[in-house]
C-alpha positions in Angstrom: 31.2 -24.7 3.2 32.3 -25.5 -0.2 34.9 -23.6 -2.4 33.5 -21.0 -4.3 34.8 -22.0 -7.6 33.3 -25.7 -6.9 30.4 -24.6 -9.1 31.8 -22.4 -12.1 32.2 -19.1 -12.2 28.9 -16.5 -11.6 26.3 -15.3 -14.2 26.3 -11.9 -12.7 28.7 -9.9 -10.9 28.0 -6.7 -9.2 31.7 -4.6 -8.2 33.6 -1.6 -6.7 30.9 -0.8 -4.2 28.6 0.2 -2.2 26.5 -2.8 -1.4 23.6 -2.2 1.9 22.7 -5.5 2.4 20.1 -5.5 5.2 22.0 -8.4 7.1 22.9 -7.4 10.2 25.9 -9.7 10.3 27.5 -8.1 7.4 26.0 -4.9 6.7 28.3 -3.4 4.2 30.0 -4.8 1.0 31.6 -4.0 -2.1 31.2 -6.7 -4.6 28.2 -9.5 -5.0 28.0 -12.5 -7.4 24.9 -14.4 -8.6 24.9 -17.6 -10.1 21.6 -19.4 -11.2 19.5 -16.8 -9.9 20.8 -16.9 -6.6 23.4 -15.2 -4.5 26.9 -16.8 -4.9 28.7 -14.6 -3.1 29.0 -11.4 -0.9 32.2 -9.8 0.3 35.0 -7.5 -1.4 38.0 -8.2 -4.0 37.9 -12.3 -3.5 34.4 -12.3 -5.2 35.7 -11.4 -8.4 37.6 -14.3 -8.6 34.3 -15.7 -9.6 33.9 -13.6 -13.0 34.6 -15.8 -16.1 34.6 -15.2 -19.5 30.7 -15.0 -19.8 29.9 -13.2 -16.7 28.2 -10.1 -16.6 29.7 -7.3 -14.6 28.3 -4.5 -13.5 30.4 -2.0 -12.3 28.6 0.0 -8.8 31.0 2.8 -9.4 29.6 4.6 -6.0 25.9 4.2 -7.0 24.0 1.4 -4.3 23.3 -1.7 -4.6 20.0 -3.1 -2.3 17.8 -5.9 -1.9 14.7 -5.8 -4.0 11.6 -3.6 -1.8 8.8 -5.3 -1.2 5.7 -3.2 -1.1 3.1 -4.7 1.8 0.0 -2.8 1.0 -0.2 -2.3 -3.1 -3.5 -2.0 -5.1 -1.6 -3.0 -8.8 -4.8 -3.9 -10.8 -6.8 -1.2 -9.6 -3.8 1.3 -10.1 -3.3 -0.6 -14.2 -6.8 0.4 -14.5 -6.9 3.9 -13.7 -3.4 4.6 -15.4 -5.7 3.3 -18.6 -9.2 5.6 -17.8 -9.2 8.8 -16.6 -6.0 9.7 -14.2 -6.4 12.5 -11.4 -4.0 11.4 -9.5 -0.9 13.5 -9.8 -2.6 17.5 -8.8 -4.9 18.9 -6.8 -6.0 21.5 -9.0 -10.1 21.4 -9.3 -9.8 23.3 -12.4 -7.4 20.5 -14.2 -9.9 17.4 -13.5 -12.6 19.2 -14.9 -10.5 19.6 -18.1 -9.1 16.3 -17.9 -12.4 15.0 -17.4 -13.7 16.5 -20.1 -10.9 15.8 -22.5 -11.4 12.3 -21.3 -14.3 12.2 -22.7 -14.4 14.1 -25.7 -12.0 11.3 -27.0 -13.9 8.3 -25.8 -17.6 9.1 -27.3 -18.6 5.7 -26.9 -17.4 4.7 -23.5 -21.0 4.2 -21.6 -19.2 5.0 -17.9 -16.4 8.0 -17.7 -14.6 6.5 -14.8 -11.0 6.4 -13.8 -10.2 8.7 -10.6 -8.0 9.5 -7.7 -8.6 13.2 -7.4 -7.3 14.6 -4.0 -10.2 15.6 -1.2 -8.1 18.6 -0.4 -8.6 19.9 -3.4 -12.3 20.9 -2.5 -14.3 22.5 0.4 -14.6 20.0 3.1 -13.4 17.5 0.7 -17.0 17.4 -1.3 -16.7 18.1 -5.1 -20.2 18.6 -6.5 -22.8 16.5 -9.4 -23.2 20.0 -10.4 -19.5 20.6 -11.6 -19.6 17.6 -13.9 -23.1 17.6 -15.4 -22.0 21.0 -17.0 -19.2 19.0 -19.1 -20.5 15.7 -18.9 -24.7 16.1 -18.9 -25.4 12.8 -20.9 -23.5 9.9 -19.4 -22.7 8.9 -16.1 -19.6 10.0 -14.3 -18.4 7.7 -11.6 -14.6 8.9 -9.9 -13.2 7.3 -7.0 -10.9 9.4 -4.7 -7.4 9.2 -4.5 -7.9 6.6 -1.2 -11.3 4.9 -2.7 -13.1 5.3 0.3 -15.3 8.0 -1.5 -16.4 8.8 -5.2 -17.4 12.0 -7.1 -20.6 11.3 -9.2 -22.5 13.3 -11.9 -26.4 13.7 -12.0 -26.9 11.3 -14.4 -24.7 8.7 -11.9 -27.7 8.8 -9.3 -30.4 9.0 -11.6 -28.9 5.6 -12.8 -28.7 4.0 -9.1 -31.9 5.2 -8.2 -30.7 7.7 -5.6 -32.1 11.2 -4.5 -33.5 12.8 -1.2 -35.4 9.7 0.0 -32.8 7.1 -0.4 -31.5 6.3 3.3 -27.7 5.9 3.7 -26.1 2.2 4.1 -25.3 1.4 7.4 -21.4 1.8 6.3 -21.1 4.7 4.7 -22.8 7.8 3.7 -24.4 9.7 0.9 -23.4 13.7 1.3 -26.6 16.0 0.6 -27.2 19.9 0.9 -29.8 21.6 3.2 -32.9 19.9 1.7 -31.4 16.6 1.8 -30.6 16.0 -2.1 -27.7 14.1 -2.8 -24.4 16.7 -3.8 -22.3 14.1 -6.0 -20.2 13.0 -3.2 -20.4 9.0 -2.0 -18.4 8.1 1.6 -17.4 4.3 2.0 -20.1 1.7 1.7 -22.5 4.4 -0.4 -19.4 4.2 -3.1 -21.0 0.7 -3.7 -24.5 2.2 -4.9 -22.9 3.2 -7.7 -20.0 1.8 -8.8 -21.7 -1.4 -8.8 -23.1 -0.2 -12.2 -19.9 0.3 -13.6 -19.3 -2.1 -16.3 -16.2 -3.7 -15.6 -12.7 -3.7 -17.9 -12.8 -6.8 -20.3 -10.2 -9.8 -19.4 -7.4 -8.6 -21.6 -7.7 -4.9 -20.1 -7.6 -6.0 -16.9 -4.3 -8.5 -18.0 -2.8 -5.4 -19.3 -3.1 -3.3 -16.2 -1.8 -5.3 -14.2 1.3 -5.9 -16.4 1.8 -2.3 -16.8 1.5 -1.8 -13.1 3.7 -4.5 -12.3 6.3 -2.8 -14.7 5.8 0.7 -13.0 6.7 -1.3 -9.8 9.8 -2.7 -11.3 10.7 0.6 -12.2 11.0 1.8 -8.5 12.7 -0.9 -7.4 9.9 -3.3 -6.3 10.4 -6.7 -6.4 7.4 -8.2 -4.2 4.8 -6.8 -2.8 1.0 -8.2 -1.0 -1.8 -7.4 -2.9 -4.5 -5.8 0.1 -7.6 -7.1 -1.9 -8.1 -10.0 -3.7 -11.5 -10.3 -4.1 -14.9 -8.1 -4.5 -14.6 -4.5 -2.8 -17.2 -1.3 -3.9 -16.0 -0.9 -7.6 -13.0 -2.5 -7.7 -12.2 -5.6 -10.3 -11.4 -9.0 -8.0 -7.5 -9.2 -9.4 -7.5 -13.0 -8.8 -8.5 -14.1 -12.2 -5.9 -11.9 -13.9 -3.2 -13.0 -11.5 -4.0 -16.4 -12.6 -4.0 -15.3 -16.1 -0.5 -13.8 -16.1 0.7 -17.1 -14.2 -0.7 -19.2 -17.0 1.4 -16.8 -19.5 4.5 -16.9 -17.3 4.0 -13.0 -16.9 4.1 -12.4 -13.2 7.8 -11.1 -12.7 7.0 -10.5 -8.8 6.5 -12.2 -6.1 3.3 -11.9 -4.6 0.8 -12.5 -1.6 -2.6 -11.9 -2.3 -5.0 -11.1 1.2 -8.1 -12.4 0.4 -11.0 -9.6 0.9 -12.4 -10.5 4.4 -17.0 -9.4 3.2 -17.8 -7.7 6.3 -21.4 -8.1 5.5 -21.3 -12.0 6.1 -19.7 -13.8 9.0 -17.7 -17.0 10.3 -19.0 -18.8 7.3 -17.1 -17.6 4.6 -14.3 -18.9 6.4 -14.2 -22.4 4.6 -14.6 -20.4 2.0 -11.4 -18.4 2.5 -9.4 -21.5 2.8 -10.7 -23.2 -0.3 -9.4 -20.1 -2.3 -6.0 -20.0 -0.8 -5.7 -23.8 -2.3 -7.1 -23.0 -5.5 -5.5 -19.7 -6.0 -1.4 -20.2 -4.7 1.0 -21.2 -7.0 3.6 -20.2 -8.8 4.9 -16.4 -7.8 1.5 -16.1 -6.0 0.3 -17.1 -2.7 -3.2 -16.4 -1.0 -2.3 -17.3 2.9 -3.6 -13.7 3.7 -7.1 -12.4 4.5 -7.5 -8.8 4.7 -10.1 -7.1 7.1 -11.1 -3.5 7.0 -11.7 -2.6 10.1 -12.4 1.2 9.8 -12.3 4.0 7.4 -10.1 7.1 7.2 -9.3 10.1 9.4 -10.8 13.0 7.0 -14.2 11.9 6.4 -14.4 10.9 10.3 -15.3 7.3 9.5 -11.7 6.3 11.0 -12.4 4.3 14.3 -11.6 6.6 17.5 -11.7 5.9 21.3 -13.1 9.4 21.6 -15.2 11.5 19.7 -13.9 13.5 16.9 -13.9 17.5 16.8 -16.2 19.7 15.3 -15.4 22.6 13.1 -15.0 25.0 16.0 -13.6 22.7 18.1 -16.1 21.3 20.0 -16.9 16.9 20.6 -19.5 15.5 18.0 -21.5 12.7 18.8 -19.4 10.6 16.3 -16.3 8.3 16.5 -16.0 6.6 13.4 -16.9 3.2 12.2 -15.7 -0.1 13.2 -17.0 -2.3 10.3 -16.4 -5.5 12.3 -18.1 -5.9 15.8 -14.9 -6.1 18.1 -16.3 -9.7 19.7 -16.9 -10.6 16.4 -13.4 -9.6 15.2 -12.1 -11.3 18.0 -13.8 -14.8 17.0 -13.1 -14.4 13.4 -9.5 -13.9 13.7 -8.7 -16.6 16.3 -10.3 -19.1 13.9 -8.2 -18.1 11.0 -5.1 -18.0 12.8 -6.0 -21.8 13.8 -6.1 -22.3 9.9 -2.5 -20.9 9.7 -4.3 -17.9 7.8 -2.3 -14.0 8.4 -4.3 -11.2 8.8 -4.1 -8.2 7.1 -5.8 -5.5 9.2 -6.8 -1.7 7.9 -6.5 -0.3 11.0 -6.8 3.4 11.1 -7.7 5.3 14.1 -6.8 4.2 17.5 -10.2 2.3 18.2 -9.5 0.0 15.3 -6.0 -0.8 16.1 -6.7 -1.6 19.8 -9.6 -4.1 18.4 -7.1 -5.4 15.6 -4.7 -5.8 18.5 -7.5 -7.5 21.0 -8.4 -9.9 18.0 -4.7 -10.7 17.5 -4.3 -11.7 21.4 -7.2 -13.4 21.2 -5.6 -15.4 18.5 -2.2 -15.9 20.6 -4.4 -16.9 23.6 -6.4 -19.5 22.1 -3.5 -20.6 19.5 -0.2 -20.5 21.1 2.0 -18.0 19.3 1.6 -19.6 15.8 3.8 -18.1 12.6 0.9 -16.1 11.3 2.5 -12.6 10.9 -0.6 -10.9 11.4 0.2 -7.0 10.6 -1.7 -4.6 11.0 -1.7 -0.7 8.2 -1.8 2.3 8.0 -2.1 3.3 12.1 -2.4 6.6 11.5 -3.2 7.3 15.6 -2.0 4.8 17.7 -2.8 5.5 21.5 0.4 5.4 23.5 -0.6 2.0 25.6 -0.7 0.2 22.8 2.7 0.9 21.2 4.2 -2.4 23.8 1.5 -4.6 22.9 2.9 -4.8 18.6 6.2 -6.8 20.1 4.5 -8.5 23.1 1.9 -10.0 20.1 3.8 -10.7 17.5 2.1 -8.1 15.2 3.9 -5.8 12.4 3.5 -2.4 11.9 2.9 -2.0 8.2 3.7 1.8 7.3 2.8 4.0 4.8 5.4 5.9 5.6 4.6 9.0 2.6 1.7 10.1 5.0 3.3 11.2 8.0 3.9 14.8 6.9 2.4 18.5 7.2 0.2 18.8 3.8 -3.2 19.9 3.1 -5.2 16.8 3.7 -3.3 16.2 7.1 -4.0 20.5 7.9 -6.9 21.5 6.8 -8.7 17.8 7.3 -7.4 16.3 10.0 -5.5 17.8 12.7 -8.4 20.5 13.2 -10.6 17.4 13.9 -8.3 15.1 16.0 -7.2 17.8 18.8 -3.6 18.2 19.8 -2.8 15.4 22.3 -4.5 12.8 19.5 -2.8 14.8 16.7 0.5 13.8 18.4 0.0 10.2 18.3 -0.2 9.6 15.0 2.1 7.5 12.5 4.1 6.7 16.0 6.9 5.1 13.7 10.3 6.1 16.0 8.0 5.2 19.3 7.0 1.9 17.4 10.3 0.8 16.5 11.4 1.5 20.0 8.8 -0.7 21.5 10.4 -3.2 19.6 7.6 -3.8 16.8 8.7 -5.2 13.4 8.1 -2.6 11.1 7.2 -3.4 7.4 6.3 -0.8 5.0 3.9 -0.4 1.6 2.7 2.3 -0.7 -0.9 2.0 -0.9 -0.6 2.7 -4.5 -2.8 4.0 -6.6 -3.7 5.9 -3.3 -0.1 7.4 -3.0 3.0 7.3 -5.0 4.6 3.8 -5.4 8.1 5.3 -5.4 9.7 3.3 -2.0 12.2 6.1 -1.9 9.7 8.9 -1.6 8.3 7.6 1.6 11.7 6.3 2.8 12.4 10.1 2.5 9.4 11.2 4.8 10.2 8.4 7.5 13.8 10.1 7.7 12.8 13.5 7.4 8.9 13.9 8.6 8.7 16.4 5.8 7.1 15.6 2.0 9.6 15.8 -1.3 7.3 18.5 -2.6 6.6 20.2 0.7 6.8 24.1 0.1 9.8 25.8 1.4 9.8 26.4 5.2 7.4 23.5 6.4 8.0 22.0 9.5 8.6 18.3 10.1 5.8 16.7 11.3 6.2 14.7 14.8 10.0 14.6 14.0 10.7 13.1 17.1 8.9 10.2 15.3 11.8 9.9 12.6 13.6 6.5 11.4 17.0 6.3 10.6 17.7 5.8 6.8 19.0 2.1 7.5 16.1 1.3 9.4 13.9 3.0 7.1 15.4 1.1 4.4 15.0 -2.3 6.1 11.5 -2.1 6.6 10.5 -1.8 2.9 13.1 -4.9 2.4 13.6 -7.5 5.0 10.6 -6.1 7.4 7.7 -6.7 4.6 10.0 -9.8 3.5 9.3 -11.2 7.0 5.5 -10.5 6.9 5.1 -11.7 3.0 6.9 -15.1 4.4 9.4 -14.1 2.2 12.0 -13.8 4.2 13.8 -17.1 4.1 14.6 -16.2 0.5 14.6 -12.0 -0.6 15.1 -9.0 2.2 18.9 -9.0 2.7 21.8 -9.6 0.2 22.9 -12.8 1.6 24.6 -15.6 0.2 22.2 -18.6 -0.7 19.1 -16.2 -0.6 17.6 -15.6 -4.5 18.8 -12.5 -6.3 15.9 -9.7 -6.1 18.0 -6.7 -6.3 18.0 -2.7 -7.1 20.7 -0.4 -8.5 20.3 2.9 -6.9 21.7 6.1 -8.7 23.8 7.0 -5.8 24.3 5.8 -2.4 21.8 8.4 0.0 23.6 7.2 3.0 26.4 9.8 1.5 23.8 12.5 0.6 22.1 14.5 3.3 18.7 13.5 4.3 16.9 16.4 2.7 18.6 14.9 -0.4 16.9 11.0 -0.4 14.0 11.8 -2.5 15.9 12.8 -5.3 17.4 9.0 -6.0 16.2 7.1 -8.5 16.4 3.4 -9.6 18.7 2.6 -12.6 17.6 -1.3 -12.4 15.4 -4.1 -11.2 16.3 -7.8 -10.7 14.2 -10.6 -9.7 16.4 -14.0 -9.6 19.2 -12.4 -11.5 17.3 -11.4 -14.4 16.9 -7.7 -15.2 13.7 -6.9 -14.9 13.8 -3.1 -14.9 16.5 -0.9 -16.7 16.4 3.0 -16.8 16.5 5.0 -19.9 
């Protein structure tokens, strides 16, 4: 190895301590130095023989210094958007989106649409808001409002008269339209009946779509983010295809981030679009971005009951329904589909939900490894909210990641009042399996789901460790605890974990020397703190190849 003076002192010197560098050869340090946005040096006193008369030094002074996170599961444009329109997404009170949504629009009389969204379901009976609530402030335009997890809208009156919708209008074979006693629609749209509507919705121009995504992209920065995989690229219910404005920032030299865009997998077309697929990732990767993903849905969620289950859910009292959720993809299908794109070096991004859907992600993906070989795809599969016990082994035997939203696996209303009544106790005990999952040996990566939850990294690093929410009222009990991760491996996951399943981990995930210099400044180290305690840190700045991309204040 060469001297370390051979090439000049460093642009950048980070000293006196604490470093966590996610490499398990050297897992603690005191002082780093970057030179040309890469990492010079890691180690103690000798690296400050690197500092010069230009170089920067930033003294730790007990606060931590990480590798950049990298989100795996992040909805930037469509969060941009909704930061801009009308923003729900930060109470659950029914009485405050009615006022917001009427304040909305008092201020924007000539917006045709009053959109913008993510309201909470919990925050209504049964998680269905009514038309009737918004045509008494909004009577004269229509009001379209996606849901905190988009896979359901609140609409106004005048919404449905627009799409043509009332008692005789059958449901689309994915989703479903909610109705009262009589059959007329109530204002509330499940999954692929979203689409009815908010295919109306006019969309944001070009340069309002350019601007979201650069103000989401800074609110990542902000927590620390400095990568992250876009889950859709491409046409889904209301939601503006972000590869155009991607491109666009790339032409301006905008796009701070690394990214990986997974291309939007149309379940209502087949093996076709395949060629398709693989003409886009050509024409879309350069640059920052790369679009060597495809994303499938392959069921819905857990509280609307259009998550995939191997058995029935519950009924209000407790009783088996007739219905086990949706799988959007017909397994054999799935199975055909995902062993041809894995033979055109494509990853697969799955949403994969309830059990059902992750054992016919998992099938697909040894379909894949049967027909293949064990190619490096990375194929990873989200959210796995219940994961039946059998297959926990199959994640290492396949080579598939466990991308977790880690902020969801925690005692609040949504998981209370609309979930665990419905599951049954020995299926409410498998889900977000994250301490069984790490001890079958799965690589776990982790993501935010933004705009659908907070974006903060150290929020949900803070449920992994403690199963219990920030915000949770005094006294609530952890949820699963036994499921817990330990900080450092919580911590390696959003970093070198969803390094390894962007392809991104040759070069970011761990503070080592050679690899490029996407970094965080912590406000303290929470390895010192008690657990209860993580939540509380905050970011004091960003780096992406040694240039500040992020500062506090």
């Amino acid at each position: 190895m060469s001297h370390p003076h051979a090439s000049g002192p460093a642009d950048l010197v980070f000293t006196g301590g604490p470093v966590h560098t996610v490499d398990p050869a050297r897992s603690r340090a005191t002082a780093v130095a970057v030179r040309g946005g890469r990492i010079a040096a890691v180690g103690h006193d000798e690296v400050r023989e690197l500092i010069g008369p230009r170089t920067e030094v930033v003294d730790l002074a007990g606060k931590l210094l990480l590798p950049g996170f990298q989100d795996a599961h992040v909805h930037p444009l469509g969060a941009g958007i909704e930061l801009g329109q009308c923003h729900l997404g930060d109470t659950v009170d029914p009485a405050v989106y009615l006022r917001r949504i009427r304040a909305y629009a008092d201020e924007h009389p000539d917006v045709e649409w009053i959109t913008g969204g993510g309201w909470s379901l919990e925050a209504f009976p049964g998680g269905s808001p009514t038309a009737a609530a918004l045509d008494a402030i909004v009577p004269d335009r229509p009001v379209f409002l996606p849901n905190r997890d988009h896979h359901g809208a609140w609409v106004n009156s005048r919404a449905l008269e627009r799409a043509g919708i009332d008692a005789r209008t059958p449901d689309p074979a994915d989703g479903r339209i909610e109705r009262d006693a009589e059959g007329n629609p109530t204002g509330m749209l499940q999954e692929g009946a979203v689409h009815l509507v908010g295919r109306l919705v006019p969309n944001p121009t070009p340069e309002e779509q350019l601007a979201a995504l650069l103000r989401a992209q800074a609110v990542l920065h902000s927590h620390g983010v400095t990568a992250w995989q876009d889950a859709i690229i491409g046409t889904y219910a209301n939601m503006t295809d972000p590869a155009p404005v991607y491109q666009a920032a790339l032409d301006q030299d905008l796009l701070t981030a690394r990214v990986v865009g997974a291309l939007w997998w149309d379940r209502e077309r087949g093996a076709e679009q395949i060629a398709e697929l693989a003409a886009r990732r050509d024409e879309l990767s350069r640059g920052r971005f790369r679009a060597g993903t495809v994303k499938i849905m392959q069921d819905g969620i857990a509280e609307n009951h259009t998550a995939a289950m191997l058995d029935p859910y519950l009924t209000g009292c407790g009783c088996s329904s007739d219905n086990s959720g949706i799988s959007f993809v017909e397994p054999g299908e799935l199975r055909k589909y995902v062993t041809e794109l894995d033979a055109l070096g494509f990853q697969v991004h799955f949403h994969a939900l309830g059990d059902r859907a992750v054992r016919e992600a998992l099938d697909a993906v040894e379909s894949a490894r049967g027909a293949n070989g064990h190619r490096d795809t990375r194929h990873h599969l989200a959210h796995l909210q219940v994961v039946h016990p059998r297959d926990l082994p199959r994640f290492r035997a396949l080579g598939a990641s466990a991308n977790l939203q880690m902020l969801w696996a925690a005692h609040e209303p949504q998981m209370d009042e609309l979930t665990l009544p419905f599951l049954g106790a020995e299926r409410g005990g498998w889900q977000y399996p994250f301490g069984d999952l790490l001890r079958a040996g799965a690589t776990l990566a982790a993501g935010s789901d933004w705009p659908v939850s907070s974006p903060d990294p150290l929020q949900a690093i803070h449920v992994a460790v403690n199963r219990i929410s920030p915000d949770a009222p005094e006294g609530t009990p952890a949820f699963l605890p036994e499921q817990r991760l330990d900080l450092g491996t919580a911590i390696a996951a959003y970093t070198a974990g969803s390094a390894y399943v962007n392809h991104l981990d040759d070069t970011t995930g761990s503070i080592t020397a050679g690899k490029s210099a996407d970094l965080v400044v912590l406000d303290r180290d929470p390895f010192a703190g008690p657990p209860e305690e993580i939540a509380a840190t905050r970011v004091l700045e960003t780096f992406v190849e040694g240039r500040r991309v992020h500062t506090a204040g």
